[in-house]
C-alpha positions in Angstrom: 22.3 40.4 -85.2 23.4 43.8 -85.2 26.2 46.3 -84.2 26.1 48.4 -81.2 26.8 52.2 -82.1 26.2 55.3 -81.5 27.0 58.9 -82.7 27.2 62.6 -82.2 27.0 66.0 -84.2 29.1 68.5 -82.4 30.6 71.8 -83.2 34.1 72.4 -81.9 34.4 75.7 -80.1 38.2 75.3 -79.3 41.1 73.5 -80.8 40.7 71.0 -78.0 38.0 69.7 -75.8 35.9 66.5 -75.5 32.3 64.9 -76.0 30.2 62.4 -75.2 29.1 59.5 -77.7 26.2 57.5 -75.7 25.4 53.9 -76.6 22.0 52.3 -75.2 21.6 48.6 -75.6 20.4 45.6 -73.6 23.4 44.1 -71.7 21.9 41.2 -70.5 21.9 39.8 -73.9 25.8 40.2 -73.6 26.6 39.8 -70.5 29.9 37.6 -69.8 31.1 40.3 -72.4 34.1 42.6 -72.0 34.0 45.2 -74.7 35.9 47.7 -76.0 34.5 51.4 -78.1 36.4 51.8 -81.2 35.9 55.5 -82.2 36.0 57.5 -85.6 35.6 61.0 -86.4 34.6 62.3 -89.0 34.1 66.1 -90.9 32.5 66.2 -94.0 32.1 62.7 -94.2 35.8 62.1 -94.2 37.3 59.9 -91.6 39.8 62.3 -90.0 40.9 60.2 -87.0 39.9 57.2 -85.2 40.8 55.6 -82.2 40.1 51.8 -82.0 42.8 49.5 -79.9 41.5 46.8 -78.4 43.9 46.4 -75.4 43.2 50.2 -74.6 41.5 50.0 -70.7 40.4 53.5 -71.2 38.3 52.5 -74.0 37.3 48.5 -72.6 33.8 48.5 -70.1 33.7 45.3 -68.4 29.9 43.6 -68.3 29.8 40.9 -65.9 27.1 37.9 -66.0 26.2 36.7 -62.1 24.9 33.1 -62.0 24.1 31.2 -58.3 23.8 27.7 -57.6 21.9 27.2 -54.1 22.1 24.1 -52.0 21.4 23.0 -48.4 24.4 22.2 -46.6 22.8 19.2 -45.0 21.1 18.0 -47.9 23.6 18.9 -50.8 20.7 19.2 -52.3 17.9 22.3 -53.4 15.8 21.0 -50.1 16.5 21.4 -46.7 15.2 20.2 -43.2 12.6 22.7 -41.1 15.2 22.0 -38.3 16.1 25.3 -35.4 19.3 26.1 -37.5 20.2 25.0 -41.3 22.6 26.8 -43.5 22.3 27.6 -47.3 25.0 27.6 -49.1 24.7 29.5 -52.9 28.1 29.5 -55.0 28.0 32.7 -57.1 29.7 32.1 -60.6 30.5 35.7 -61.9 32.2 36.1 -65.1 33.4 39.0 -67.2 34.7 40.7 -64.2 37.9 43.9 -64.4 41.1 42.2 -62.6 42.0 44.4 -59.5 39.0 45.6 -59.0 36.9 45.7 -55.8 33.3 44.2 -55.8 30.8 43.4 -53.4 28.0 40.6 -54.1 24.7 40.9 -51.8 22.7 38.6 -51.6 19.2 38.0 -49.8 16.7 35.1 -49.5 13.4 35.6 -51.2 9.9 33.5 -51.0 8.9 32.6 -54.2 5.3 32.3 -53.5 5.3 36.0 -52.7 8.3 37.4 -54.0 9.2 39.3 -51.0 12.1 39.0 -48.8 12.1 36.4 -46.0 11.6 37.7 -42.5 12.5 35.4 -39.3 11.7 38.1 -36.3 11.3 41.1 -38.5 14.3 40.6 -40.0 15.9 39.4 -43.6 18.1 36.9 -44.4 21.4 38.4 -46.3 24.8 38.0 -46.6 27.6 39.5 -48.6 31.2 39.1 -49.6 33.8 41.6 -50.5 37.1 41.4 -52.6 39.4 42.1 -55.5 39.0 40.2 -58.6 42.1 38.4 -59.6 41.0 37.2 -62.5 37.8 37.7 -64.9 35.9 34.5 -63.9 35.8 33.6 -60.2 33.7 31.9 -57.7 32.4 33.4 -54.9 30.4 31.8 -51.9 27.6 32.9 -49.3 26.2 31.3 -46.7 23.0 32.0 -45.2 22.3 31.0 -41.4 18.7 30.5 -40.6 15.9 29.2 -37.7 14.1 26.8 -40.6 11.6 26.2 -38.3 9.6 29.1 -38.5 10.1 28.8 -42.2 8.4 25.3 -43.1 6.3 25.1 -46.4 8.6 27.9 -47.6 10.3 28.0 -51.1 12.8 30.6 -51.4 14.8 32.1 -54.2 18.8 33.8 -53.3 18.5 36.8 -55.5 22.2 38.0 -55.4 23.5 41.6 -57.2 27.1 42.5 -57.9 28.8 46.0 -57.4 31.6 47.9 -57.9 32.4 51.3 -56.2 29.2 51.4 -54.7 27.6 50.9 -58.7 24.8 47.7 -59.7 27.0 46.0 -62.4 25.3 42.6 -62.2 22.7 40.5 -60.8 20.6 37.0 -60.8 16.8 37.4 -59.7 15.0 35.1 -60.8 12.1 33.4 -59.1 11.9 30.4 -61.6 15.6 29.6 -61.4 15.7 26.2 -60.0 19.4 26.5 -59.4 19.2 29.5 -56.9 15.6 27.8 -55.3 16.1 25.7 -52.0 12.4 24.2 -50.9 11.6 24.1 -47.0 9.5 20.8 -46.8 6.4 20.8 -44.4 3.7 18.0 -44.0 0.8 17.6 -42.1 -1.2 14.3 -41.6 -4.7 13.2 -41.6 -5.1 9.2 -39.4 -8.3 7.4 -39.9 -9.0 3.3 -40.3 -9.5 1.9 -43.4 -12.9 -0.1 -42.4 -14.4 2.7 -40.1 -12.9 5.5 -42.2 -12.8 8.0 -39.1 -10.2 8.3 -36.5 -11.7 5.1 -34.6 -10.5 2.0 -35.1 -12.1 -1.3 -33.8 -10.6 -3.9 -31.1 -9.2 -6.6 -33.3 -6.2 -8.8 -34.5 -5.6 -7.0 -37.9 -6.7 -3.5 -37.8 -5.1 -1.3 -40.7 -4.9 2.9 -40.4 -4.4 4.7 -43.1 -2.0 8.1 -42.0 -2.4 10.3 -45.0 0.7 13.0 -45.3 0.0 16.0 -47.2 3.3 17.4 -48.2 4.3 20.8 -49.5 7.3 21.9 -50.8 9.1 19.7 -51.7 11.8 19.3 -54.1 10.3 17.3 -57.3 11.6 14.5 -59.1 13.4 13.1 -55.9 13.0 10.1 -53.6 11.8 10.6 -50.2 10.9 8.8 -47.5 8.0 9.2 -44.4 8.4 7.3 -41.4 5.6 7.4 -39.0 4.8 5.7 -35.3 2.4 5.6 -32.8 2.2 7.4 -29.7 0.6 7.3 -26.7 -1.6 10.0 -26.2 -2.0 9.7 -22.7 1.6 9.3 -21.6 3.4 10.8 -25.0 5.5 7.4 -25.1 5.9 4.9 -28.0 3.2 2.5 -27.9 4.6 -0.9 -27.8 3.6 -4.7 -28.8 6.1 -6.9 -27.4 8.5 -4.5 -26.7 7.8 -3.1 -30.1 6.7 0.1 -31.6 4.4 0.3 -33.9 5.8 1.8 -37.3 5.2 2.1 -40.9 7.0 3.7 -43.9 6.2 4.5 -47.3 9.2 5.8 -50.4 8.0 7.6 -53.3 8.8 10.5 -55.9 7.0 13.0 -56.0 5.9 15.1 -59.4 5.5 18.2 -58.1 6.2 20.2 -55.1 2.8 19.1 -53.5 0.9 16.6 -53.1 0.2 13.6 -50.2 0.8 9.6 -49.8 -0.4 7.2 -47.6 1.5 5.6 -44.7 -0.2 2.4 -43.5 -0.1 0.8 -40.2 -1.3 -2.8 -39.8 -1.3 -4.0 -36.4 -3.2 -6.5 -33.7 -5.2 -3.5 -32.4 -6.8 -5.7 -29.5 -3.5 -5.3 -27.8 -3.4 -1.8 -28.3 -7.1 -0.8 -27.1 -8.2 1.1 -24.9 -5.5 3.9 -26.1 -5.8 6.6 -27.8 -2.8 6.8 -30.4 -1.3 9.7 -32.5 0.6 9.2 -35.6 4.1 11.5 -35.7 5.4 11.5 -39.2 9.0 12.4 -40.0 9.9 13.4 -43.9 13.5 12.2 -45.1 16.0 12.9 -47.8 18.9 10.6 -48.2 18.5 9.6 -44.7 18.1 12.9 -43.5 15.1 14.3 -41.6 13.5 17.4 -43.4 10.0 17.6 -41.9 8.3 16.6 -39.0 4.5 16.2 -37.5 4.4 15.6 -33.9 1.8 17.1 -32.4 0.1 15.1 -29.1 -2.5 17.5 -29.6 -3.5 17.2 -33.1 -7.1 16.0 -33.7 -5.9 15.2 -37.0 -3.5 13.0 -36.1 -5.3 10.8 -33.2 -6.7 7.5 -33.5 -9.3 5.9 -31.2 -9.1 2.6 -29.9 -11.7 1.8 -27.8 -12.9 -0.8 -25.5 -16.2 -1.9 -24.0 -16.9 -4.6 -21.3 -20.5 -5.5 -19.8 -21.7 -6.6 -16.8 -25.6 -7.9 -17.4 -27.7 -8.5 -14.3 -31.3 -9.5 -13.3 -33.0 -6.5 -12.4 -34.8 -8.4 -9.7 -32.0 -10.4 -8.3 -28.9 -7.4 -9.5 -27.3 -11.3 -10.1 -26.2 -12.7 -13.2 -28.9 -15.5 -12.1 -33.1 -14.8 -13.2 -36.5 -16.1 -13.0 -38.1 -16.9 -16.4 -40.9 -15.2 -16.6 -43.2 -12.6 -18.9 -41.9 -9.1 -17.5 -38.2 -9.5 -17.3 -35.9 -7.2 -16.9 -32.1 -7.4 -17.8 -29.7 -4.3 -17.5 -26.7 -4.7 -19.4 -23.9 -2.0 -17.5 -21.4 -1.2 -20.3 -18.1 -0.2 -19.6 -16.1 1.9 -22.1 -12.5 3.1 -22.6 -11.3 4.7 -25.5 -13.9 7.1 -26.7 -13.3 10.7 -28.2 -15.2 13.2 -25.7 -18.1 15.4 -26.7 -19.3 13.0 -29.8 -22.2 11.3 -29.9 -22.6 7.0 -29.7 -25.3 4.9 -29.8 -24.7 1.4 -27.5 -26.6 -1.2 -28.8 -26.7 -4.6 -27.7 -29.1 -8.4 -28.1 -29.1 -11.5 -26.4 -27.8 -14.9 -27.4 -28.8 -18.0 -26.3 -25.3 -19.4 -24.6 -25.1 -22.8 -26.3 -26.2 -22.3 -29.6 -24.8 -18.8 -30.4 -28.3 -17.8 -32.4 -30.1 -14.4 -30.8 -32.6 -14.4 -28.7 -36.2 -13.4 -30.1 -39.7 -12.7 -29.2 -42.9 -13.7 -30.2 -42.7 -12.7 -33.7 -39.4 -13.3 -34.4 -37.8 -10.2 -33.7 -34.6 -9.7 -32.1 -34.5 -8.7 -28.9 -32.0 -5.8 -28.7 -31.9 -2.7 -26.5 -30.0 0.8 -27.5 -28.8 4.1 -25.7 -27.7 7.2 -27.6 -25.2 9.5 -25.4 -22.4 11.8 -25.6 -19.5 10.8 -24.0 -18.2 13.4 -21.7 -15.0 11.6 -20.5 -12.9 8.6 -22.7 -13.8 6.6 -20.1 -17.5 6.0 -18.8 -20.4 3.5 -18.3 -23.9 3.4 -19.7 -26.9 0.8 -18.6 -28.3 -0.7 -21.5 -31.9 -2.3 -20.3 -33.6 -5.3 -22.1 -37.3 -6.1 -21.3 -39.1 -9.5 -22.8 -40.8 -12.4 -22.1 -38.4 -15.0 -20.8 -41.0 -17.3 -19.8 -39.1 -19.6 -22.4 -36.2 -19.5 -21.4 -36.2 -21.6 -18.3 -32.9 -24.4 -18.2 -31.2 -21.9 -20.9 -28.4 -19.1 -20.6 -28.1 -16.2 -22.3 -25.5 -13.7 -23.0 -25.9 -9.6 -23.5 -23.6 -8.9 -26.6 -22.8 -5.1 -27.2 -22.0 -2.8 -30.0 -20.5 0.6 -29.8 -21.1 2.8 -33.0 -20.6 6.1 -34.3 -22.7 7.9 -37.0 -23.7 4.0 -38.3 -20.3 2.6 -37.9 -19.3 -0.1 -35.6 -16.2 0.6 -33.4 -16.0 -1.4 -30.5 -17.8 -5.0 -29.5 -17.8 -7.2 -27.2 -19.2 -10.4 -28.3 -18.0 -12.8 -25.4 -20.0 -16.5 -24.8 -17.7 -17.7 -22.4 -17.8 -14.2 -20.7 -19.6 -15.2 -17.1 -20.4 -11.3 -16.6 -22.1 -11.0 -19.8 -24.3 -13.9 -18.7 -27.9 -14.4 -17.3 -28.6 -17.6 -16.3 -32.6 -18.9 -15.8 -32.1 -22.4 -14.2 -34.8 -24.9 -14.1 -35.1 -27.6 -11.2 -37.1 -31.0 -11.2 -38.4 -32.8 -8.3 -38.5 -36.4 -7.5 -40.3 -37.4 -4.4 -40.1 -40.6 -2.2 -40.6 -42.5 0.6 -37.9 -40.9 3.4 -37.6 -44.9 4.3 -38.0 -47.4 1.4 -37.7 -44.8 -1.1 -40.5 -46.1 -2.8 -43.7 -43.6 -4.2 -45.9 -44.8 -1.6 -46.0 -43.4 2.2 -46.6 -45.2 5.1 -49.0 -44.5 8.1 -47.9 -42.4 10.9 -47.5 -39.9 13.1 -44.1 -38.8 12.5 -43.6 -40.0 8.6 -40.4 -38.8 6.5 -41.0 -37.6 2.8 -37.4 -36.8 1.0 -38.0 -34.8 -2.5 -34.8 -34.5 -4.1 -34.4 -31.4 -6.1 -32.5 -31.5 -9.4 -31.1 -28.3 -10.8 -29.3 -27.2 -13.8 -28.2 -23.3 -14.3 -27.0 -22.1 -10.9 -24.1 -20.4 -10.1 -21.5 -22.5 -8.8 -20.7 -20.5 -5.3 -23.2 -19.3 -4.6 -25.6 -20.0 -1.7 -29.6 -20.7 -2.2 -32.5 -22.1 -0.5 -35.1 -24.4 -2.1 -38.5 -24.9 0.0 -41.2 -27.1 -0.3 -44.7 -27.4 0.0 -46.8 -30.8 0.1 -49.9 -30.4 -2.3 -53.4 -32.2 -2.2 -53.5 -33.4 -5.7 -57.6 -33.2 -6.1 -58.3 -29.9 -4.5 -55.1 -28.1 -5.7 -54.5 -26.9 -2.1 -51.7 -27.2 0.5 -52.0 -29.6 3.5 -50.0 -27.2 5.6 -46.2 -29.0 5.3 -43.6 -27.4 4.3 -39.8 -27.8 4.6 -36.8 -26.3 3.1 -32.9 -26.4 3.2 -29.9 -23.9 2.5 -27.5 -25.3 -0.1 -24.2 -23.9 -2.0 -24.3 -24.7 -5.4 -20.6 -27.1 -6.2 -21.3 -26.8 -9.9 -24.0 -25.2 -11.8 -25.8 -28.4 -12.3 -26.4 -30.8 -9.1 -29.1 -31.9 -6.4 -30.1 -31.0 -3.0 -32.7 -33.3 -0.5 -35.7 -31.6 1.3 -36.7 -33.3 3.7 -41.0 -33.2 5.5 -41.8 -34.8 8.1 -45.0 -34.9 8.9 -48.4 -37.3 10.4 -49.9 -39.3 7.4 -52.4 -40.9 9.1 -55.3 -38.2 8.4 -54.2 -38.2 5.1 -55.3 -41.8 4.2 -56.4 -42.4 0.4 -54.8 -39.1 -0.9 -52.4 -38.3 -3.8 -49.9 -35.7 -2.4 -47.4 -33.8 -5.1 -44.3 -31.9 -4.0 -44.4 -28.2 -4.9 -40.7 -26.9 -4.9 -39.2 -23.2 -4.9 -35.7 -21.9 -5.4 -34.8 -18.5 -3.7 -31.4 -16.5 -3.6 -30.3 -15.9 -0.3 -32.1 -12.0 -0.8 -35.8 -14.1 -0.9 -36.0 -13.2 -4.8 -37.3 -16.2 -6.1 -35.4 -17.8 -9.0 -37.7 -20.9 -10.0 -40.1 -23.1 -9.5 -41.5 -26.5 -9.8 -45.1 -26.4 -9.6 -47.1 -29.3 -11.6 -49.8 -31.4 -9.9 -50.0 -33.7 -12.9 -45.9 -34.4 -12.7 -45.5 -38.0 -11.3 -41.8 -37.3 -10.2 -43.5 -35.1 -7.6 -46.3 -37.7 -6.7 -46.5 -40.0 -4.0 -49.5 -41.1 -2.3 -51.0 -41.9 0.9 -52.3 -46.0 1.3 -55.9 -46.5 3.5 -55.6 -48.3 6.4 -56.5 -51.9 6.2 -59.6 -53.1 8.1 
């Protein structure tokens, strides 16, 4: 709101000679402004000349205004791709320029978060452009060439200045200038699974992982787009179902320059396991890629699949086949793929009865379960997990050893399996029914050379395999052997059937007597399996008639 003047007291000491009338002002707050000094003199507060013509060159100064626009060239846009080699393109708008004259505009990348120049090896990124004005108001563009890679989660600035023989007459630095600011995206991802919450995810037909992108710089108030996939960490291919990879998107627009959003992946994770995946991420704007996380390496990125399978054995027979009885002694080996080395896992595992699906328990009710902490020192390993109980109850049953694999309290990896046959223990149970080798009625008859066929019913072998059942003919009132035996090697058809054994043996000093049939199943190793031992059981009776007088 006020003029712009200036003025000087002098003393002439010739007729003719010059001086110098100095104005100070702020320029910026005309710049675009070409302005001319009108002059007066004055002696004794008399005008006494004056020189004020508007189109005089002599007396015009030219103050020219720099404005710059900066925009990726593969964007368009004020956000460009961390790729090996992106230009920037920044159209300089000067105005208020002298036509013919020579100028030179400079320009040089800055980072706004630290206001310094940007260096990629050691060195900054200028440019410049030289040429005569040909009229007051031109356009003048630079192009900056750079390696954007080394430059991800940059925001940078083009501060560009104006000269004229070898003088400063203009210039745009500004750090908050959205128009000369071009944002170099970078993101960074965080995988874990939305049930576990840590980078394992469980064997099953829906599992969903949450792949959280942190983003910085980033152009706000446009729509963007992060594409992710799994890899295999192993072989650093795709993984695929059916032929498929595994992908997942998510659009959105951000507020402000940082910030993160979720990508989720749902997928049947029982086809995927026992891998260990990695989530890339790729960043795009209008379809073009501007950021990128692919690292095979990253922790942050890798997922955990993993995959147990168990093998459960009697410890006396090292079969899937045991004797009931107080002491026993299961070891459950568990097989694992899929685990992250150097963290610690506790195995824990209980039996189930086979046809009912309810666990197995003791005396008092409690489960029977068995549990190993360990540290797993490769992704893929074994570990015995050991049950010991009374099984003396369990006779004619099977049962199976389920398993649980967790981490710090958290489940991530079963196998739960009734139909699984290596999972199962099996305690069979055999009857007895004894007869007459030649009526096949309960009563024997006299002679030196009688036959006696007990015919053993079993149920819970393992069709296959081979076994040997003997006998042992009992005196039913003292409890004690009469010295005949017998037995016969068998291959179990099924896991239910029958096999004969067969005394022969001289009844005729055994007039009178009750004899019971005392049967004993062995594996093929000797370990006995089961027994059928009852002196009151009348399946196992027969007796011996008196000979008439």
């Amino acid at each position: 709101g006020k003029k712009v003047t200036a003025s000087t007291v002098f003393t002439a000491e010739k007729a003719e000679g010059n001086v110098d009338i100095v104005f100070e002002f702020d320029a910026s707050a005309i710049a675009e402004t070409t302005v001319v000094a009108f002059e007066s003199m004055e002696y004794k507060g008399i005008e006494v000349a004056v020189h004020a013509n508007i189109e005089d060159e002599n007396q015009t100064v030219y103050i020219p205004d720099v404005h710059t626009t900066a925009t990726a060239t593969d964007t368009e846009d004020h956000v460009t791709g961390a790729n090996k080699e992106v230009t920037i393109t920044d159209e300089v708008a000067l105005t208020g320029l002298k036509v013919g004259n020579e100028y030179t505009v400079k320009g040089v990348l800055m980072d706004k978060t630290t206001g310094k120049g940007l260096l990629v090896d050691e060195k900054q990124i200028v440019s410049e452009e030289t040429f005569v004005a040909d009229k007051a108001d031109m356009t003048i563009t630079l192009t900056y060439t750079l390696d954007a890679s080394k430059l991800a989660g940059t925001t940078t600035v083009v501060f560009e200045t104006l000269y004229t023989e070898g003088k400063e007459v203009g210039r745009h630095h500004d750090l908050t200038d959205e128009g000369q600011t071009v944002y170099i995206p970078e993101i960074h991802t965080t995988a874990a699974d939305q049930k576990t919450e840590i980078n394992h995810t469980k064997s099953e037909e829906t599992a969903t992982i949450i792949d959280t992108v942190h983003y910085s710089h980033l152009l706000p108030g446009k729509e963007y787009t992060v594409k992710g996939v799994f890899m295999n960490k192993e072989t650093g291919e795709e993984v695929l179902i059916d032929d498929k990879p595994i992908t997942a998107e998510t659009t959105f627009t951000p507020e402000k320059s940082e910030g993160s959003v979720d990508v989720i992946f749902t997928f049947d994770s029982s086809l995927v396991a026992p891998k260990t995946v990695v989530a890339f991420e790729t960043l795009e704007y209008k379809g073009i890629e501007i950021a990128v996380h692919a690292d095979i390496e990253d922790k942050d990125q890798t997922v955990y699949v993993p995959k147990i399978k168990t093998t459960a054995i009697g410890e006396d027979t090292e079969d899937h086949i045991e004797k009931a009885k107080e002491d026993a002694v299961i070891v459950d080996t568990v097989e694992y793929k899929g685990l992250e080395v150097g963290r610690e896992y506790v195995m824990t595992g209980k039996l189930v009865d086979k046809k009912t699906g309810e666990v197995i328990t003791d005396a008092e009710g409690n489960d029977i379960i068995a549990c190993e902490t360990f540290i797993a020192e490769t992704e893929e390993g074994s570990i015995d997990i050991t049950f010991t109980f009374d099984s003396s109850a369990l006779a004619g049953k099977k049962i199976v050893a389920f398993e649980d694999v967790t981490y710090e309290g958290i489940s991530i990896g079963t196998h739960e399996d009734l139909t699984d046959e290596d999972q199962t223990i099996s305690y069979p149970e055999i009857h007895t029914t004894a007869v007459n080798g030649t009526d096949g009625s309960k009563t024997m008859v006299l002679g030196t050379n009688v036959t006696l066929v007990d015919t053993v019913t079993y149920k819970g072998l393992t069709a296959g395999k081979t076994y040997v059942v003997k006998g042992t003919i009992m005196d039913k009132a003292s409890g004690e052997t009469i010295g005949v035996t017998a037995e016969t090697t068998f291959t179990a058809e099924a896991a239910d059937g029958s096999v004969e054994v067969t005394f022969t043996f001289d009844t005729t000093q055994l007039q009178g007597k009750t004899l019971v049939v005392f049967e004993t199943l062995y594996d093929t190793q000797s370990n006995q399996i089961v027994d059928h031992s009852d002196l009151t059981d009348e399946d196992q009776t027969v007796s011996v008639p008196v000979q008439p007088a």
